[in-house]
N, C-alpha and C positions, 0 to 999 in steps of 0.2 A: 504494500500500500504506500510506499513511501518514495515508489516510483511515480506517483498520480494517477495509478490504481484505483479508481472508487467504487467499481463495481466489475463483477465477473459472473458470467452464465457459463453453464456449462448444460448440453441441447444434449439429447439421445435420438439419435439418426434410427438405432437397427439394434434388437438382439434374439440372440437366435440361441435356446439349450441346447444341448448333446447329456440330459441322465444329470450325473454330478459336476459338468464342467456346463459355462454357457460362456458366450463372449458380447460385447459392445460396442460398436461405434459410435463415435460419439465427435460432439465439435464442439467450439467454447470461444468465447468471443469474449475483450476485457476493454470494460470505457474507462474515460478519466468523467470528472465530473460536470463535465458539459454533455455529455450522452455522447463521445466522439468514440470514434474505433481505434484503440492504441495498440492492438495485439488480440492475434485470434491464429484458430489450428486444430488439429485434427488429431484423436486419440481412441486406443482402441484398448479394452479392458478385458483378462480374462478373471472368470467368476469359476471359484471353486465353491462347491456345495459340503459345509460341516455341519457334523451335532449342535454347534451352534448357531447355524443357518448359513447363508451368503458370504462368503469371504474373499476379498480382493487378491487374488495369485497372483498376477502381471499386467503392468502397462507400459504402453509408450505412445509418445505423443510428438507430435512435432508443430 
């Protein structure tokens, strides 16, 4: 935030399970506080399924 960060969305494009594994596309866009577009990209998630529900295995983003 202390780059003029004032806000960040992060959008979910697609996901699709496989059982105990699923994955996420997704895209994320960051304003400053004028609503401007300072930074934005694209990331993909994979979801591992545990005893204690949903859990983040891997991402990467660009």
């Amino acid at each position: 935030m202390d780059s003029g960060v004032a806000e960040a969305r992060l959008m979910i494009d697609e996901v699709e399970n496989f059982g105990e594994t699923a994955y996420e596309v997704s895209h994320y866009a960051m304003y400053d506080a004028d609503g401007n577009v300072i930074g934005d990209g694209r990331y993909i998630v994979i979801w591992k399924r545990t005893d204690a529900g949903w859990k983040l295995h891997r991402d990467i983003g660009n």
